[in-house]
DRENSEVEX-269776 format. One line per 5 residues: number of its first residue (from 1); their letters; for each residue x, y, z of N, C-alpha, C. Coordinates in pm, whole numbers, padded with zeros to 5 digits, always signed. Atoms other than C-alpha are relative to their C-alpha. Layout:
REM residues N
NUM> a> X Y Z X Y Z X Y Z | ...
This chain:
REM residues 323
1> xxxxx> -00109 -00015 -00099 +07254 +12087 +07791 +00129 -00057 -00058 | -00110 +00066 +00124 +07605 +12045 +07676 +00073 -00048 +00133 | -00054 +00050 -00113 +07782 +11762 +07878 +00142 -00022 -00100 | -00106 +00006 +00059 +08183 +11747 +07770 +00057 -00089 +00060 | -00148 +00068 -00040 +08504 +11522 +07859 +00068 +00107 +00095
6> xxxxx> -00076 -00099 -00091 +08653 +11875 +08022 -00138 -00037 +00109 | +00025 +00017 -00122 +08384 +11822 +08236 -00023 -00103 +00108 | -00030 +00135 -00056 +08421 +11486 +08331 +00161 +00001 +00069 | -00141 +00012 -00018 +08810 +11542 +08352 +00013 +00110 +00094 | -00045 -00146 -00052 +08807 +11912 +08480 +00029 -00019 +00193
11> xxxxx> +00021 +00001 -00159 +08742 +11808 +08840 +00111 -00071 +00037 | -00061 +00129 -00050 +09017 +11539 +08834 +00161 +00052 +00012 | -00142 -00084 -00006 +09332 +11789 +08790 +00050 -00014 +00147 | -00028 -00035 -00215 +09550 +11714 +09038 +00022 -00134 +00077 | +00031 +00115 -00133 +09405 +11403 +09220 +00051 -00121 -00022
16> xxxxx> -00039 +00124 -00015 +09554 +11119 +09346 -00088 -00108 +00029 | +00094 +00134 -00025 +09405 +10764 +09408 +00053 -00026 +00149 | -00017 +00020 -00197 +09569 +10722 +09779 +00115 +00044 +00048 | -00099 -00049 -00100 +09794 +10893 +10032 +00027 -00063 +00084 | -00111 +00126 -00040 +10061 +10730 +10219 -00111 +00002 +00107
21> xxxxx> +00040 -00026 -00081 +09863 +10862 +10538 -00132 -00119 +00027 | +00083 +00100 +00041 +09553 +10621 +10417 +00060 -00105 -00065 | -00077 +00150 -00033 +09780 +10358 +10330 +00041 -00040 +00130 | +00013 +00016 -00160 +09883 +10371 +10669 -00097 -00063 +00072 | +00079 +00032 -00061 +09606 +10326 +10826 -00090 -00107 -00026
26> xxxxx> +00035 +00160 +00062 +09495 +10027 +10573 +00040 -00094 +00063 | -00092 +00140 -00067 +09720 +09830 +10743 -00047 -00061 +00104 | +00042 +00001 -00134 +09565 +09835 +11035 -00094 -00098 -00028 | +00190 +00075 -00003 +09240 +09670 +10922 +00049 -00107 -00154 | +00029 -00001 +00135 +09180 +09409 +10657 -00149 -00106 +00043
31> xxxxx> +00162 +00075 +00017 +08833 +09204 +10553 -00010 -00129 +00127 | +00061 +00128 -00072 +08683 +08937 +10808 -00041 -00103 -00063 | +00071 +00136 +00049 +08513 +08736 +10571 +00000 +00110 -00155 | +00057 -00101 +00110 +08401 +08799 +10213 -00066 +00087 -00058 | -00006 -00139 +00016 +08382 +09089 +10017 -00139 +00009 -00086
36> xxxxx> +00124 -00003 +00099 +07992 +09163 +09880 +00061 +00116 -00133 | -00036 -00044 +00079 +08102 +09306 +09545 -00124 +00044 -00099 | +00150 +00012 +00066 +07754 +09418 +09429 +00023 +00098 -00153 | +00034 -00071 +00139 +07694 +09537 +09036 -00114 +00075 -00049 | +00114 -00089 +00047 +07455 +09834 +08951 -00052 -00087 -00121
41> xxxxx> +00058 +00013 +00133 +07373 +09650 +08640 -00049 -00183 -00041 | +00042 +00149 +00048 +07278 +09305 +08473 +00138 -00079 -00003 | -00115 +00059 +00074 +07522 +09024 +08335 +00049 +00091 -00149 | -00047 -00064 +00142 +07765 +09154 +08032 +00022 +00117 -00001 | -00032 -00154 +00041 +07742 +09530 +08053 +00132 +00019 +00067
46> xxxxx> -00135 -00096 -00013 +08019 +09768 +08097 +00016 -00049 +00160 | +00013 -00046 -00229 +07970 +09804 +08516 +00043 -00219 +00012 | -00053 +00157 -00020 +07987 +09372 +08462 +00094 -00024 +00033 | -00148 +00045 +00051 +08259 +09346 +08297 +00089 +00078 +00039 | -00131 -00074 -00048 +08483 +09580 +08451 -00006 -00079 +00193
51> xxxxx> +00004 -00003 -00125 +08391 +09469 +08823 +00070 -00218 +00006 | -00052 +00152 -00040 +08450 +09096 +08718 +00149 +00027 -00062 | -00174 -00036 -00007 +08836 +09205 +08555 +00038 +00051 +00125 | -00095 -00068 -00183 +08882 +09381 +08885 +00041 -00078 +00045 | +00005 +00080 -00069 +08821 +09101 +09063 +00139 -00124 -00020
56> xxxxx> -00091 +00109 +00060 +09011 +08821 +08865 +00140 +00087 +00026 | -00102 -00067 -00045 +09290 +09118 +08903 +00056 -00039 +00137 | -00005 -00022 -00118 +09282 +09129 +09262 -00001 -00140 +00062 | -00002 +00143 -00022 +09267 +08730 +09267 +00106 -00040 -00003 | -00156 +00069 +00102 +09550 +08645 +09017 +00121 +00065 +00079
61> xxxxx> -00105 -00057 -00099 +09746 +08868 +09251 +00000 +00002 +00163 | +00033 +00027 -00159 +09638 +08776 +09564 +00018 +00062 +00055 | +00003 -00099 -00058 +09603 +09100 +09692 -00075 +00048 +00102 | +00074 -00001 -00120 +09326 +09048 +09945 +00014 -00147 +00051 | -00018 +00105 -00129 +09306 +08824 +10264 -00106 -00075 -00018
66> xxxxx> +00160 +00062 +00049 +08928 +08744 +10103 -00050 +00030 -00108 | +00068 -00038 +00131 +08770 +08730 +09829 -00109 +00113 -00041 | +00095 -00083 +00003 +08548 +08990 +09673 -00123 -00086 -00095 | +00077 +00075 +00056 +08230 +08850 +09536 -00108 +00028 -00073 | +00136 -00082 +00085 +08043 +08965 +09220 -00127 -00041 -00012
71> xxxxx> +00095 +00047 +00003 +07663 +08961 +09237 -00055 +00130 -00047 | +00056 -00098 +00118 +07454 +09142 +08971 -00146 +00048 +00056 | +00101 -00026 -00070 +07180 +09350 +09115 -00020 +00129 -00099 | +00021 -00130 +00151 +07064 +09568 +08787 -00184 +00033 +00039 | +00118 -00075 -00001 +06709 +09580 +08908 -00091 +00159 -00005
76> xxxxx> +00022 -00126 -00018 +06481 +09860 +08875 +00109 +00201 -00039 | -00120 -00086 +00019 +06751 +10064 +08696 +00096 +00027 +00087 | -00105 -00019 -00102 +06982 +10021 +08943 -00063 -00036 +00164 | +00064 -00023 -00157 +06730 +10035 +09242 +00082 -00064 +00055 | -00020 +00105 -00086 +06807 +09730 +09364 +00144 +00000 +00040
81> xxxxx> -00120 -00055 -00045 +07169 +09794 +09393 +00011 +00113 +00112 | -00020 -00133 -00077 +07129 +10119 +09551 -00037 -00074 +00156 | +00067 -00008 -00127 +06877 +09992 +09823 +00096 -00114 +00069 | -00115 +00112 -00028 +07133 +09661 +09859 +00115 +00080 +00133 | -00182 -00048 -00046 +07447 +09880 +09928 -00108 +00116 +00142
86> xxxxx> +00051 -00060 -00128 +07224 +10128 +10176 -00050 -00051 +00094 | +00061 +00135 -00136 +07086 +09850 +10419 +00052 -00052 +00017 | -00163 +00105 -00011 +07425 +09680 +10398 -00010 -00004 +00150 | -00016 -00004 -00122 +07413 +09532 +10754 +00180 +00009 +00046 | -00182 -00024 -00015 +07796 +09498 +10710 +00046 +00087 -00120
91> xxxxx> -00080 -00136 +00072 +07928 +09836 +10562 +00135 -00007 -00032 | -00174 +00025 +00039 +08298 +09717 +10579 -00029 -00074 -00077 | +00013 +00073 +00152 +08230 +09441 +10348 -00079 +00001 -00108 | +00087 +00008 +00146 +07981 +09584 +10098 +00071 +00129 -00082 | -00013 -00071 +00093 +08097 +09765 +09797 -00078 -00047 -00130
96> xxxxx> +00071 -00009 +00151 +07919 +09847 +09456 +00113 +00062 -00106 | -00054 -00006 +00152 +08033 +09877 +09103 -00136 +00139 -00049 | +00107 -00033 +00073 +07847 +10178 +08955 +00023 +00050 -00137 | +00016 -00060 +00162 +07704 +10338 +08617 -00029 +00157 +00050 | +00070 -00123 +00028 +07542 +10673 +08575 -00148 +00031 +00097
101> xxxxx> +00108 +00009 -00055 +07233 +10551 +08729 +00018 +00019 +00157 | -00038 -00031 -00097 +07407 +10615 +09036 -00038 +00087 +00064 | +00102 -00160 -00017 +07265 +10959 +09003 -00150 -00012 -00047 | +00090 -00016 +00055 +06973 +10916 +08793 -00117 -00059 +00073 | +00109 +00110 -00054 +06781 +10667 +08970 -00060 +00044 +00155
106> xxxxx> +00071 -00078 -00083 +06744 +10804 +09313 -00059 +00117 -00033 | +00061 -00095 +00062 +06664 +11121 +09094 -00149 -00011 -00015 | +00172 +00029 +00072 +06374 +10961 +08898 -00077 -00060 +00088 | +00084 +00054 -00099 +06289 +10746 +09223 +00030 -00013 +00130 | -00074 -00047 -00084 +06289 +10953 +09491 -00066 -00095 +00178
111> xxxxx> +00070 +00046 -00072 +06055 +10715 +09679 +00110 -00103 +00088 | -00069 +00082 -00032 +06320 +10492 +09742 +00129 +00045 +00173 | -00020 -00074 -00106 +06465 +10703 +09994 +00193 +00010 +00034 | -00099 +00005 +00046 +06815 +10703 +09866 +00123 +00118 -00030 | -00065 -00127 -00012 +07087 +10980 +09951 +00163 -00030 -00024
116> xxxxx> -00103 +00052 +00003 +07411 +10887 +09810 +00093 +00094 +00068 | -00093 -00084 -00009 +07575 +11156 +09956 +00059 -00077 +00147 | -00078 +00096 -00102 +07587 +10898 +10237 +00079 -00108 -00011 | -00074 +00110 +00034 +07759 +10642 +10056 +00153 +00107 +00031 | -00147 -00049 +00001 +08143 +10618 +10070 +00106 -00002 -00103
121> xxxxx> -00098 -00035 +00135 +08379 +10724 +09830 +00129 -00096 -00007 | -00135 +00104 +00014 +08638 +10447 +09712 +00095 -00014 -00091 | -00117 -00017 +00068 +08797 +10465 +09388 -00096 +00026 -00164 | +00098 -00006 +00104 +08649 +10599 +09062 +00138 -00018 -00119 | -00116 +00096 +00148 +08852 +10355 +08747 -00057 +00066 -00151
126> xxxxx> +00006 -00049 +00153 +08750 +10554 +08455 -00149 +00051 -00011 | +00135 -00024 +00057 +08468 +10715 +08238 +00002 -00048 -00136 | -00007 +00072 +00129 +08359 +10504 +07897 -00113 +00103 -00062 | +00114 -00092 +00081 +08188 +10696 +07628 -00113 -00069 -00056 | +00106 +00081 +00061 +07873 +10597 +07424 +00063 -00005 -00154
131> xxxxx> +00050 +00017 +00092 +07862 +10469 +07058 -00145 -00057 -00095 | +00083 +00072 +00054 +07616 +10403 +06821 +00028 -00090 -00117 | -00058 +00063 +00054 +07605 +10121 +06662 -00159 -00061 -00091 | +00139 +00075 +00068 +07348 +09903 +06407 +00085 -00116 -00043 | +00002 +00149 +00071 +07365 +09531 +06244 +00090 +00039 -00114
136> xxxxx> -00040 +00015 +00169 +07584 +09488 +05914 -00119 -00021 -00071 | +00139 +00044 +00128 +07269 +09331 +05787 -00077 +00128 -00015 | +00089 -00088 +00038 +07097 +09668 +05818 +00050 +00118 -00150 | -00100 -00056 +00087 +07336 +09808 +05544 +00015 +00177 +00062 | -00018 -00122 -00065 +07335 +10105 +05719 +00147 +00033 +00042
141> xxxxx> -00209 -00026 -00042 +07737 +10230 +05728 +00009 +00174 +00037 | -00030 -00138 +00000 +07684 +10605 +05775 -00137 +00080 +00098 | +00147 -00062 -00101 +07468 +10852 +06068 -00071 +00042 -00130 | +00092 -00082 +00078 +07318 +11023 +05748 -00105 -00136 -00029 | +00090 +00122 +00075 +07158 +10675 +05625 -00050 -00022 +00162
146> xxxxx> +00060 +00032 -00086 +07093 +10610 +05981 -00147 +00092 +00079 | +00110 -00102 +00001 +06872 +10933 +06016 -00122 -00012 -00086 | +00095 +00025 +00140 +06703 +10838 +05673 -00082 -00096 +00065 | +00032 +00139 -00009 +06624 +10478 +05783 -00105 -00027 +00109 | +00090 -00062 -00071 +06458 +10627 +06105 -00062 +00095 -00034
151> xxxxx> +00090 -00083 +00050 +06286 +10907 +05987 -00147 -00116 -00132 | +00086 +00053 +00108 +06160 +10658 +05685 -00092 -00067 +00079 | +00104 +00087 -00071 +06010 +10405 +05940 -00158 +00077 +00096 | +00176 -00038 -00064 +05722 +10650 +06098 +00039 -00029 +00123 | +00043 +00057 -00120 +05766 +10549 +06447 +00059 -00141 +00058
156> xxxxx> +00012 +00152 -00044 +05865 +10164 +06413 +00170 -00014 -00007 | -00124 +00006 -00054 +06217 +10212 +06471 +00047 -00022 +00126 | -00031 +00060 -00120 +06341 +10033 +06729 +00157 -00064 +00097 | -00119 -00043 -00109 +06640 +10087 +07011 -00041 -00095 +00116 | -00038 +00066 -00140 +06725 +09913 +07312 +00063 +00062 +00111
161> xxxxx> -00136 -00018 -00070 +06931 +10024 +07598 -00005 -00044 +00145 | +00076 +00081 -00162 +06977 +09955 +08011 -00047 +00143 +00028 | +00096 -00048 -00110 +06699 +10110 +08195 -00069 +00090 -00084 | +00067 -00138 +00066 +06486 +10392 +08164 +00021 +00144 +00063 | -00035 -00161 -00030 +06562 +10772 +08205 +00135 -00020 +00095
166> xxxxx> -00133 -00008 -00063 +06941 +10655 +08300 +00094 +00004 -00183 | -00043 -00048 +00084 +07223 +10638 +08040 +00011 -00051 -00122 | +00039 -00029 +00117 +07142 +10502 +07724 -00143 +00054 -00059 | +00118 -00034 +00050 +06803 +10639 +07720 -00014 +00166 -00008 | -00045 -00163 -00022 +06947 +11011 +07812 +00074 +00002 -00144
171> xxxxx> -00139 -00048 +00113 +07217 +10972 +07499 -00126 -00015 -00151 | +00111 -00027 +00121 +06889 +10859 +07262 -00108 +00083 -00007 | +00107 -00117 +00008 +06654 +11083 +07392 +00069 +00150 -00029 | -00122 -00143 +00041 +06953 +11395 +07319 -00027 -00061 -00133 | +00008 -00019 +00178 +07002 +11262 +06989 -00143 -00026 -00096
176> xxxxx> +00169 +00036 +00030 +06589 +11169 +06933 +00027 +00154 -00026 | +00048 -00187 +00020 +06546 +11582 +07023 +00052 +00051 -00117 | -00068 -00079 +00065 +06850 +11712 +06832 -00052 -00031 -00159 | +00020 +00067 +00086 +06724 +11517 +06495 -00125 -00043 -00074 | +00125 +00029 +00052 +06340 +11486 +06527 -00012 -00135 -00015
181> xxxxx> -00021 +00082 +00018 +06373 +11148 +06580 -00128 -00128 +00050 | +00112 +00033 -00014 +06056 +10924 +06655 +00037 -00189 +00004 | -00013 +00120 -00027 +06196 +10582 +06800 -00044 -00043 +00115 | +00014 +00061 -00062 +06049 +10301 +06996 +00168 -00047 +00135 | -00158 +00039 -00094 +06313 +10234 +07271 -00069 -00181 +00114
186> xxxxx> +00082 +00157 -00077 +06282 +09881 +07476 +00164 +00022 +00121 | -00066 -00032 -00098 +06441 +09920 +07824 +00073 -00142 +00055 | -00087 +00134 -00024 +06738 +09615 +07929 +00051 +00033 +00182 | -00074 -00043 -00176 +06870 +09574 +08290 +00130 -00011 -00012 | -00104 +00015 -00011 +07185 +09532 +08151 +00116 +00023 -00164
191> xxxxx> -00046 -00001 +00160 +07435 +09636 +07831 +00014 -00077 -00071 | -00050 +00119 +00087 +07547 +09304 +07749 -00141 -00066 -00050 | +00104 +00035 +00049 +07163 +09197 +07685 -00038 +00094 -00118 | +00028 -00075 +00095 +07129 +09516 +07491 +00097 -00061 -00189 | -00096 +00036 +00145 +07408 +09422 +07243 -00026 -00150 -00031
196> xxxxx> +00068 +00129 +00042 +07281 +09034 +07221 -00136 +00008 -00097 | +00078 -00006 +00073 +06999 +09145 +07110 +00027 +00107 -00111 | -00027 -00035 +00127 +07123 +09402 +06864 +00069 -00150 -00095 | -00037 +00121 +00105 +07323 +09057 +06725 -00081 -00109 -00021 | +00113 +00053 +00021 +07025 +08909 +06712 -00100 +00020 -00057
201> xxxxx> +00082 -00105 +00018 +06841 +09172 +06565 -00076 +00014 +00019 | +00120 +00023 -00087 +06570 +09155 +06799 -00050 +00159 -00003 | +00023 -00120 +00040 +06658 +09561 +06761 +00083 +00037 -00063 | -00069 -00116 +00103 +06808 +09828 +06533 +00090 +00010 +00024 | -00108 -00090 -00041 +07007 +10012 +06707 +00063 +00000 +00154
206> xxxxx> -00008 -00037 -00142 +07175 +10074 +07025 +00102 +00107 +00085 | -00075 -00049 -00042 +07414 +10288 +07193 +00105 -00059 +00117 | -00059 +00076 -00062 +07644 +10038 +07368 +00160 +00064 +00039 | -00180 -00036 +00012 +07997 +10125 +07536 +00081 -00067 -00089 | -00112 +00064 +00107 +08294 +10030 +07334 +00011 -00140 +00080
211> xxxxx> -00044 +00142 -00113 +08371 +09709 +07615 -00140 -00054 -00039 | +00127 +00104 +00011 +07989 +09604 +07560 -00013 -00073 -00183 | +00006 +00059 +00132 +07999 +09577 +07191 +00133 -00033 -00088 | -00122 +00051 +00080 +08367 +09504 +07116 +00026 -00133 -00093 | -00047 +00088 +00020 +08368 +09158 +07075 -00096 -00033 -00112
216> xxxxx> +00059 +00011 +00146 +08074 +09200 +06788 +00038 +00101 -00104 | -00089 -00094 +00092 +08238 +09467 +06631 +00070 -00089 -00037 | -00091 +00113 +00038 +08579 +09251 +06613 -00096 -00085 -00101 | -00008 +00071 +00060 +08382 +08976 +06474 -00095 +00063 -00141 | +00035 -00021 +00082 +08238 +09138 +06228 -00160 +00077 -00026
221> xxxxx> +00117 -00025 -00025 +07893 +09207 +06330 -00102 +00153 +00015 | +00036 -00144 -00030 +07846 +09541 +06478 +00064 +00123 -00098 | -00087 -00124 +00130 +07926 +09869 +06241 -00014 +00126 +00108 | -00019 -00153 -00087 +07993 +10213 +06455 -00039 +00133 -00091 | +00027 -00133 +00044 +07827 +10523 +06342 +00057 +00153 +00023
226> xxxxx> +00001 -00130 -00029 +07848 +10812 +06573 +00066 -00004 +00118 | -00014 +00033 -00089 +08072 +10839 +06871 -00048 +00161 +00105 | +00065 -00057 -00111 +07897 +11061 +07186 +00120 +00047 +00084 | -00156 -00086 -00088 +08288 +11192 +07315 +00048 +00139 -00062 | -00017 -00108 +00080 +08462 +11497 +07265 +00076 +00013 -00151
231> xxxxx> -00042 +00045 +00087 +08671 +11368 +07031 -00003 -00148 -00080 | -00034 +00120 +00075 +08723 +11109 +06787 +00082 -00108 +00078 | -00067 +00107 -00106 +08841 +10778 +06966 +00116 -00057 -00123 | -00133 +00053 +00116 +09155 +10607 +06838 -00033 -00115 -00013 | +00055 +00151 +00023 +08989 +10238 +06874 -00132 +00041 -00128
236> xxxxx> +00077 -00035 +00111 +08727 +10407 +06585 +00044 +00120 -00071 | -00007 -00109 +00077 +08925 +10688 +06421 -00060 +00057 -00137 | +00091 -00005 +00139 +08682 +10658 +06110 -00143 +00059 +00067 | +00084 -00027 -00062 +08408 +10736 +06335 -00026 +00145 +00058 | +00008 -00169 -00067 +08273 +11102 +06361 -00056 +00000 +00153
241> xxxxx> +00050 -00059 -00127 +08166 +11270 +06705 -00108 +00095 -00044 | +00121 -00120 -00005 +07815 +11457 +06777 +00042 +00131 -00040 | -00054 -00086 +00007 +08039 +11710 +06799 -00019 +00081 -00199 | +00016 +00001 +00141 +08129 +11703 +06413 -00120 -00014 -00070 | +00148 +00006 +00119 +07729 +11684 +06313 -00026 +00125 +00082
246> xxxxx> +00088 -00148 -00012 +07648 +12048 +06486 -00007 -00018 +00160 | +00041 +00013 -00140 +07585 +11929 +06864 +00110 -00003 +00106 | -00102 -00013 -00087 +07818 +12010 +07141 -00027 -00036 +00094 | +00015 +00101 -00136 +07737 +11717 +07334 +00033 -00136 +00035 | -00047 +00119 +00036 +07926 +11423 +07471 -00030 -00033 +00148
251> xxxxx> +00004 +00034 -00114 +07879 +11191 +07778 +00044 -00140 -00006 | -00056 +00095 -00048 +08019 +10929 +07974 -00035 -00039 +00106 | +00045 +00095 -00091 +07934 +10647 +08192 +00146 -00036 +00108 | -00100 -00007 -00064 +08126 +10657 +08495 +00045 -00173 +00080 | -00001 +00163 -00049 +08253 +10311 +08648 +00099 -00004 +00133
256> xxxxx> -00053 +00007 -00198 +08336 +10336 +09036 -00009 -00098 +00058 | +00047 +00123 -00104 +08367 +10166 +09349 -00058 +00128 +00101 | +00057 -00137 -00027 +08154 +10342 +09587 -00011 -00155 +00170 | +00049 +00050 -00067 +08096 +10196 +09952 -00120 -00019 +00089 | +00139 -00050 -00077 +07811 +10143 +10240 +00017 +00162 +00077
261> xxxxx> -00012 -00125 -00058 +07724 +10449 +10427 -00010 -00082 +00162 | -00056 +00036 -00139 +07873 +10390 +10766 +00142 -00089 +00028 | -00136 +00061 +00030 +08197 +10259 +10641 +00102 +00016 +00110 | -00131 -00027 -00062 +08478 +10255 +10867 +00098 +00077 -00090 | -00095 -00052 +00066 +08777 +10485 +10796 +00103 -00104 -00050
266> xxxxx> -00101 +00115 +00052 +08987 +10185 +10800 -00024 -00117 -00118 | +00057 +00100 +00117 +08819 +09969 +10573 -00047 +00084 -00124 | +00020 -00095 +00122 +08728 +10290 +10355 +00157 +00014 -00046 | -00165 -00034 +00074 +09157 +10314 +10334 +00069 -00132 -00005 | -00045 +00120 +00034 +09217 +09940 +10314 -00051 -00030 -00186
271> xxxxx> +00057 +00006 +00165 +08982 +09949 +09970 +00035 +00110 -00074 | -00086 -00092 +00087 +09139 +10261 +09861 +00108 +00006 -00056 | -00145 +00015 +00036 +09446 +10138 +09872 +00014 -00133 -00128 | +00063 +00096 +00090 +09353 +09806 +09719 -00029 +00022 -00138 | +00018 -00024 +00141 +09194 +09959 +09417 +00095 +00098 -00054
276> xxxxx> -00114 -00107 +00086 +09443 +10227 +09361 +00110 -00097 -00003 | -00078 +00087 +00019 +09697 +09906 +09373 -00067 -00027 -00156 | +00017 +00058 +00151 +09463 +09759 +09063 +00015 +00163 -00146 | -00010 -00110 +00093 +09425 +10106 +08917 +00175 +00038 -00086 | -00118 -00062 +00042 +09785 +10168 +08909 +00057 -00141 -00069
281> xxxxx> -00045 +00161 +00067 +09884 +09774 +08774 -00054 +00056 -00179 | -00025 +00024 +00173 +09951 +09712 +08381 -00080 -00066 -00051 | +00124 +00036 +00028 +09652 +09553 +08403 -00093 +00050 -00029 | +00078 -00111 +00057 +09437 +09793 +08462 +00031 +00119 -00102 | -00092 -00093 +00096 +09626 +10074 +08256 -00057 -00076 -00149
286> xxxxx> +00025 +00085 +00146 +09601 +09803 +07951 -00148 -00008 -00028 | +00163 -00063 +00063 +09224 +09784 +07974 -00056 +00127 -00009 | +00029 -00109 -00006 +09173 +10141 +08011 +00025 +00028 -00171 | -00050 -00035 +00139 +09342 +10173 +07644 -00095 -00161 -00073 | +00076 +00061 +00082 +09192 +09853 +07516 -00141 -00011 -00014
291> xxxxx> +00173 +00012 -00011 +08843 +09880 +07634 -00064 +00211 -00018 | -00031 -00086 +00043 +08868 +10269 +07505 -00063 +00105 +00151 | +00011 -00097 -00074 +08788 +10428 +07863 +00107 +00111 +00066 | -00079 -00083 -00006 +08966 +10754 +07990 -00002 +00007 +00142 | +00006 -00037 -00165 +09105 +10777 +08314 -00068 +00120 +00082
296> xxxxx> +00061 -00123 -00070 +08961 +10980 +08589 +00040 -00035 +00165 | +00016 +00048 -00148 +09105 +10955 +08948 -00027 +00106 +00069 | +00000 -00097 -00109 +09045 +11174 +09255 -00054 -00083 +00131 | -00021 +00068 -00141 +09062 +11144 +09622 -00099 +00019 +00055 | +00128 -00020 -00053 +08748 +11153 +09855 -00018 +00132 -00027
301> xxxxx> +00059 -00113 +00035 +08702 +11521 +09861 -00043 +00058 -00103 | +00008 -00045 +00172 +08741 +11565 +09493 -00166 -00127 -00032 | +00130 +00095 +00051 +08480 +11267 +09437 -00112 +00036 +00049 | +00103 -00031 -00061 +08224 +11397 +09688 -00037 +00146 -00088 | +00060 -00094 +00045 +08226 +11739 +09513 -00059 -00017 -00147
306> xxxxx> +00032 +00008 +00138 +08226 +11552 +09157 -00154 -00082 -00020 | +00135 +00048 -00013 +07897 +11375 +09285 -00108 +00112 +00003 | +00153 -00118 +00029 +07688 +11690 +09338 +00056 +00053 -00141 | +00026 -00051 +00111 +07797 +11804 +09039 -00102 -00067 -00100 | +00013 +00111 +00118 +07701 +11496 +08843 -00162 -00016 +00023
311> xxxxx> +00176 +00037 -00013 +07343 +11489 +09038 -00063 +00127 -00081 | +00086 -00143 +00042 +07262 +11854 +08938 +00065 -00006 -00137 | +00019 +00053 +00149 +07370 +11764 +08591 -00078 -00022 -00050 | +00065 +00083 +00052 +07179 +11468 +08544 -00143 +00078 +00022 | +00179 -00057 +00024 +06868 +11657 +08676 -00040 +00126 -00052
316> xxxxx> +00032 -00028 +00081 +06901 +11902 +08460 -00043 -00094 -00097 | +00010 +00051 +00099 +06955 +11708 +08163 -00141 -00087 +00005 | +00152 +00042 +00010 +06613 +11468 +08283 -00095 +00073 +00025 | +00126 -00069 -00022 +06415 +11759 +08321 +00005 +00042 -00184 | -00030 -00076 +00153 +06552 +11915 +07918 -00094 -00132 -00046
321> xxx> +00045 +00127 +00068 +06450 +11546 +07805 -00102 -00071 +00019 | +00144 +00067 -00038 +06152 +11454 +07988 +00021 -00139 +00043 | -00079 +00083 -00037 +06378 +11204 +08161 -00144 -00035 +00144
């Protein structure tokens, strides 16, 4: 299945992050008490670390009447997030941070009884691409040596990523197929554990966002192979795309705010307004370019239609992969 950047972007032509009409009506309402700020994912990963800059954003500017309050709920590939934010006894004050697994996870576990189409749409801050990355110590500087190095091991090649049949195990099981590739994978609840233990070399390889493995890159640690976008990124312009080895396939991890289902309108356009305040700040803007993700805004209607797309995506793509 070929997933692109046009189709991550294609839906977003156009859309704004909030209308005066829903500023308006923000006004009306703001938080009672504090703000459950729940995280699809572990400590460290991407979905972390963007939900705790929000925050410190939205602090340092004292832009709410209450605090929002990050708590990491990466269980079960996300479950535990999901089932969190859907039993939310208070719907005005719960919002989530999500990944990919957003879709995937009620997909793969449908037991859970999980229909996001009831959640509420709040502000979607970007999509980050995948890289792959390995150890300096593995001398490995190039995908061709990295194909060799797996193929040579038989089997005992060994990957990391968060969860299972969500999104780094979809971007290694695509490039496993495309390649004949025969790696052990070890499932993390969270990116920033994935990339500790690549600098640890506990494993090989991993496919970490650019924000999860920056700060071992920088120091020297991490080396970038292959980047999973449509193009070549400008924070790795040495770095080919799938694209450039034969495969016309790139994906991205989306990083939203998403609310309970039973939200108030007013508290759904008090947090719209809110995050399209951080979205539109020089703050956010600046990490969007330093942490190499690509904007993506749109307004409820546009986000509700870019969710069924994204489910009947993903379940293609985990049915192609044996997801």
């Amino acid at each position: 299945m070929k997933l692109t950047k046009r189709l991550f972007l294609g839906l977003a032509t156009g859309a704004t992050l909030a209308t005066l009409p829903l500023t308006a009506l923000a006004q009306d309402w703001q938080p009672k008490r504090p703000v459950d700020f729940t995280i699809m994912a572990g400590s460290g990963g991407g979905a972390d670390q963007i939900a705790r800059f929000v925050q410190s954003v939205v602090e340092a500017n004292d832009m709410t009447n209450r605090p929002l309050i990050p708590t990491n709920r990466g269980g079960g590939s996300g479950a535990e997030a999901l089932l969190h934010l859907n039993d939310a006894r208070d719907a005005d004050h719960t919002l989530m941070v999500t990944l990919n697994s957003f879709y995937t996870t009620p997909i793969r576990q449908e037991g859970l009884g999980v229909d996001i189409e009831t959640f509420t749409p709040i502000t979607m801050m970007g999509v980050d691409p995948f890289v792959l990355w390995v150890h300096k110590e593995s001398g490995i500087t190039t995908f061709e040596q990295y194909i060799d190095k797996v193929k040579g091991m038989d089997g005992e090649f060994v990957m990391g990523g968060t969860g299972s049949g969500q999104e780094d195990s979809i971007v290694i099981a695509y490039m496993s197929g495309a390649y004949d590739l025969d790696i052990k994978y070890i499932p993390y609840d969270g990116g920033g554990a994935v990339a500790k233990d690549l600098a640890g070399q506990q494993i090989m390889a991993t496919v970490n966002n650019p924000a999860e493995a920056k700060g071992f890159y920088e120091a020297g640690e991490f080396v970038p192979l292959l980047a999973f976008s449509d193009e070549r990124m400008d924070a790795y312009p040495d770095v080919p795309t799938m694209k450039e080895k034969g495969h016309d396939f790139s994906y991205y991890n989306q990083r939203a705010i998403v609310g309970a289902p039973g939200m108030s309108d007013e508290a759904a356009a008090y947090y719209r307004d809110l995050f399209g305040k951080v979205y539109a700040g020089d703050d956010w803007q600046g990490y969007l370019t330093s942490e190499s993700l690509s904007p993506l805004p749109m307004n409820e209607a546009e986000t509700r239609s870019y969710w069924a797309v994204q489910v009947e995506n993903h379940r293609q793509l985990l049915s192609e992969i044996g997801g």
